[in-house]
N, C-alpha and C positions, 0 to 999 in steps of 0.2 A: 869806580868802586872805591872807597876810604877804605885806610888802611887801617879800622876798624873793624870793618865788614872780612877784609881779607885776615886779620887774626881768627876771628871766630869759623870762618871756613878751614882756614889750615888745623884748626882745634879739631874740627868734626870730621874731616879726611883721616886724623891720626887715631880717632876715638874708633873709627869703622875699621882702618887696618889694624888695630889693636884686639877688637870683638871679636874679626876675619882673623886672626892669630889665634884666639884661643876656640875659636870655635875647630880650625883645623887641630889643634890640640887635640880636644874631646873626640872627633870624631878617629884619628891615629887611636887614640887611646883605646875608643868602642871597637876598633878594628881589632884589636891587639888582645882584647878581650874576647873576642868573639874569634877569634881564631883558639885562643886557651881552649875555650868552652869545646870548639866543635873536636879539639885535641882526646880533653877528658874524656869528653862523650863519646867518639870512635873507642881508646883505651877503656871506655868502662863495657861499651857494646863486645868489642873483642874479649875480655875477659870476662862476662855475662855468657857470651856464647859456649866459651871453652870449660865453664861450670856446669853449662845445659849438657855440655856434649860427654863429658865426665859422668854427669848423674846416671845419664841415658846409659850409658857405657856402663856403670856400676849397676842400675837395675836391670840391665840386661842379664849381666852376669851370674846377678843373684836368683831371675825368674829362669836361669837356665838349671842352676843348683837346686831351689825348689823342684823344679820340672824332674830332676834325675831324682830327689831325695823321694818324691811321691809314687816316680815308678819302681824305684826298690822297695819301699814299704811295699806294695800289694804284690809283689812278686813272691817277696820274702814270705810274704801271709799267705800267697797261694801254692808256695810250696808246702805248707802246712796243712792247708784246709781244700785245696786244689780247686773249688768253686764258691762263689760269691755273690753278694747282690752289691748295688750302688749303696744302701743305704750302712752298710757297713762299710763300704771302703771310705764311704763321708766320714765317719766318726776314724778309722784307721788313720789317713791321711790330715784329718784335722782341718776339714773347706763344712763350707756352712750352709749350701744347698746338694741334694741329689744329682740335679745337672748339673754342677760343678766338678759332683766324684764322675757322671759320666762320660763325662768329656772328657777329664785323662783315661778315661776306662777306652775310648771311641778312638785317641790318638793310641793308646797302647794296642790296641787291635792292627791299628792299620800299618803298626813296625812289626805284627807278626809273633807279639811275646801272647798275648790270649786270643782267644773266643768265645764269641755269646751263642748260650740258646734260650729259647722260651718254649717253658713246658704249657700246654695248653691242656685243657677237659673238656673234649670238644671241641665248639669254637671258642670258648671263654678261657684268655689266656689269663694262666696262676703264676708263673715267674718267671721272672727272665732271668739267668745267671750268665757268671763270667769266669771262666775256665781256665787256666794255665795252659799253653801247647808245650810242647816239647821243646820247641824255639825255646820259649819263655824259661823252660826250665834250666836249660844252656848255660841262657844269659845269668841267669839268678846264682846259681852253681859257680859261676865261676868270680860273681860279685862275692860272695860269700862259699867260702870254700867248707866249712865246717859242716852248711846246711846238710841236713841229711833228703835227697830226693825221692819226692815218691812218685805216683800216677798222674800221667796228664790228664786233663779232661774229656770225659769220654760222656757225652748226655746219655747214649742208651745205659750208661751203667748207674745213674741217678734215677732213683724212684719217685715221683711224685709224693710219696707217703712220704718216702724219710727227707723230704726238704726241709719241713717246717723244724723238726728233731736237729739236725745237721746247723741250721740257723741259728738255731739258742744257743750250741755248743759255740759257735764263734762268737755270739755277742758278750757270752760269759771270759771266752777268751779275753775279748779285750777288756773287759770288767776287770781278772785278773791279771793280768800285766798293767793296769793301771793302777791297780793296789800293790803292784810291788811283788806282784808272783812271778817266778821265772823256770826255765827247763819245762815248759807246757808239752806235754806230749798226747797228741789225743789214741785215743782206745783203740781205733785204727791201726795203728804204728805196734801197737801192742800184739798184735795178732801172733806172731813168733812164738810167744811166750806159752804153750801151748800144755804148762804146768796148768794155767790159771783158769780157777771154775769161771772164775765171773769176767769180764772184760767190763772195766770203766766206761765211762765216755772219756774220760783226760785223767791226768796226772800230773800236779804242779805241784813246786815248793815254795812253801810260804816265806816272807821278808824274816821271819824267826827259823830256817829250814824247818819246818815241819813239812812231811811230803802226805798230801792231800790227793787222795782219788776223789776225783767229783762223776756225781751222777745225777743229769739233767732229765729230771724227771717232770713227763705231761700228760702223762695220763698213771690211774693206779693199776697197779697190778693185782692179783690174787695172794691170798696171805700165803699158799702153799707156795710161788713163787720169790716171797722175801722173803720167807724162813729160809729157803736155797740158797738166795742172795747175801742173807746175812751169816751163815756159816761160812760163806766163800769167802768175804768181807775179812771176816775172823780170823781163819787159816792163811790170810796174808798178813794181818797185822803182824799178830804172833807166834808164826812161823816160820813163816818164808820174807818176812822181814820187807814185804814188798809196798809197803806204805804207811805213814803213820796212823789214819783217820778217813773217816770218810765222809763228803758233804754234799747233801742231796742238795740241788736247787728246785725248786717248782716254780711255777708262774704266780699263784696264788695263793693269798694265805690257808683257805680251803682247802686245795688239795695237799698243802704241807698239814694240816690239822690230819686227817684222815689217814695219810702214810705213816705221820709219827707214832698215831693210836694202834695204826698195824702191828711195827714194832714192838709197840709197849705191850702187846698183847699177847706175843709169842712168848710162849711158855718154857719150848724145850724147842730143840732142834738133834738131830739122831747125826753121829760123825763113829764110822769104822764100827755099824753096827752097836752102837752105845747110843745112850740116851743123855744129851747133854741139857742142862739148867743153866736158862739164860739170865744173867742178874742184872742189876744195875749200871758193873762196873764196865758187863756187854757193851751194854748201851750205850754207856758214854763215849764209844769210838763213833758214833754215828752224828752226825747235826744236821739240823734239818732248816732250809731256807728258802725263802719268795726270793721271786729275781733280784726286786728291787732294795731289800734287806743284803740280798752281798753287793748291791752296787753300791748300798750309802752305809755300807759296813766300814770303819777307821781304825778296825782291830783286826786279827786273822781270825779265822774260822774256831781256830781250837781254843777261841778265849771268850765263848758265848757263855752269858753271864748263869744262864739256868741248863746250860746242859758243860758244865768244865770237864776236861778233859784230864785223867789222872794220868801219869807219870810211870804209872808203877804196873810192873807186866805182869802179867796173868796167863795160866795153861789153860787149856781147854778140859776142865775137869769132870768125867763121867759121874753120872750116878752108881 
């Protein structure tokens, strides 16, 4: 071999351990980088995990506070009204299906605070309610100490008749407390008061305290029964000091057309043997409303544009 040929191979043995050099380079380097990587990525997996496990931890927490805030609401409410349907404690609790209110209704049974019946006509069953027990009462009582307690739930002492009446009075409930009324007391509660010709169905005070007896009315009555009703009405305003006003609800605009004309049509009403003359000024304690008029009502009752409410007290003046 010339020592030609022997330069040019010494050249090409140093070009290959020089390539061989930095290829060992690159691939130390990919190492080194790939170790970084799988570093990160363990530290980002670990700190991923411990964010999952926080969140979970925090919505647990918070579906456990729900879970308590929805069984005091209808507790709190059944010690009010002591029986219930699902579709009211929807709207109470604020869930967006019926089987959503009955499933905490179905978990609150099986801790012993209610019980359900179903009233039937026949075979054909008409409602199924849900009742406070005694338990329930306990427990509620001593969440809230102020509540005032009344009757557990007893089905034989529910009438079929007075269900659908008993219904509207809690839907108006919450119709009211959603307007801003408070101190709700239903007619019920009232029974003590054994001065009073007439019993309510409720009595709340409006966001302006005005205190408002309402009477949930579904069917009419006989004119010789309002005149009754509206002297009773009277002798509490401006008497016995026992309410400011008072606001019929009905279902329909109909049957509020028909009740109002009752009214306006009573002439005189007789009080201690005297004949009394009912005026205008009568009337204006009275307001007359469809359901759905005091739910999309943004005013109080006593600020209805064609029947206002005066200020200024009045005796009950004989002929």
């Amino acid at each position: 071999m010339s020592i030609g040929n022997v330069k040019e191979v010494m050249q090409h043995i140093k070009a290959l351990e020089q390539r061989i050099t930095c290829l060992e380079e690159e691939v130390h380097s990919n190492i080194h980088q790939s170790n970084e990587n799988e570093l990160v990525k363990r530290t980002y997996t670990s700190e991923s995990k411990k964010k999952i496990q926080s969140t979970q931890i925090h919505s647990y927490k918070l579906r456990q506070e729900r879970k308590v805030e929805k069984q005091n609401l209808i507790l709190d409410f059944l010690l009010r009204h002591t029986w219930t349907i699902p579709d009211i404690v929807r709207i109470l609790i604020n869930v967006k299906s019926i089987q959503a209110a009955t499933k905490t209704l179905e978990r609150m049974k099986k801790d012993g605070l209610i019980k359900d019946f179903e009233y039937k006509n026949g075979t054909s069953r008409l409602h199924r309610v849900w009742g406070i027990t005694r338990q329930g009462q306990v427990y509620a009582s001593n969440i809230n100490e102020s509540a005032k307690v009344g009757k557990c739930f007893e089905p034989s002492k529910v009438s079929i008749q007075s269900i659908p009446h008993a219904l509207d009075i809690q839907y108006m409930y919450l119709t009211a407390i959603n307007a801003g009324y408070s101190d709700w007391v239903n007619g019920s509660a009232l029974g003590y008061k054994k001065k009073l010709m007439r019993i309510p169905d409720a009595i709340s005070v409006s966001n302006n305290n005005i205190r408002v007896a309402f009477e949930i009315e579904r069917t009419v009555k006989s004119t010789k029964r309002y005149r009754e009703i509206l002297l009773s009405h009277l002798i509490e305003i401006t008497k016995n000091d026992s309410w400011d006003l008072v606001a019929y609800l009905c279902p329909d605009e109909k049957l509020v057309t028909r009740i109002t004309n009752i009214f306006r049509r009573i002439e005189h009403v007789n009080y201690q043997g005297k004949k009394i003359y009912i005026t205008n000024q009568h009337l204006s304690y009275f307001k007359f409303f469809t359901y759905e008029e005091f739910r999309n009502m943004k005013r109080n009752v006593d600020e209805k544009k064609y029947c206002v409410r005066t200020d200024v007290g009045f005796e009950l003046d004989t002929a």
